[in-house]
C-alpha angles and dihedrals in degrees: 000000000000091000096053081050097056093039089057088065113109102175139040088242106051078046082056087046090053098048092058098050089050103032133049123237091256082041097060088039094054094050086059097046084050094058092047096056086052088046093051092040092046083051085057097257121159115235090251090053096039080047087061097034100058098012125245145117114290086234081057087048094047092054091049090048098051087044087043090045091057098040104038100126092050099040084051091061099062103037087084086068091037095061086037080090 
C-alpha cells in the first residue's frame, strides 16, 4: 500500500509534501542524517571522522555503520541517486 503511494508521486514537490504529512520535522531530518553517515562511510571515513563530517554523535555514526556493515550491497545501490542531488 506505501509503495503504490510513493509510486503515485509525479514531482519532487508533491514528494516534499508527502514527506511532511507522514514524517515529523526531526524524522525527516533523521532520515537525512542517516544517509550522510552511509555516503561518508561508502567514501572510507572512520566513525569519529563520519561523527564530525556530518555531524552527529559517534553513538548516531555507529548505528549507521553496523546498519551500513550488513546492507552494504543494497545501500550502495542506491548512493549513486543520494549524491545525484
Amino acid at each position: 500500500m506505501l509503495y503504490k503511494l510513493f509510486k503515485s508521486i509525479s514531482s519532487e514537490s508533491d514528494f516534499e509534501a508527502l514527506l511532511k504529512l507522514t514524517f515529523t520535522d526531526h524524522e525527516r531530518a533523521m532520515m537525512q542524517e542517516r544517509w550522510r553517515i552511509f555516503d561518508a562511510l561508502n567514501r572510507g571515513l572512520s566513525q569519529r571522522e563520519v561523527s564530525k563530517e556530518v555531524p552527529c554523535s559517534v553513538v548516531t555514526a555507529t548505528r549507521g555503520a553496523k546498519v551500513y556493515r550488513e546492507n552494504k550491497e543494497e545501500i550502495d545501490r542506491f548512493l549513486p541517486a543520494w549524491r545525484a542531488d
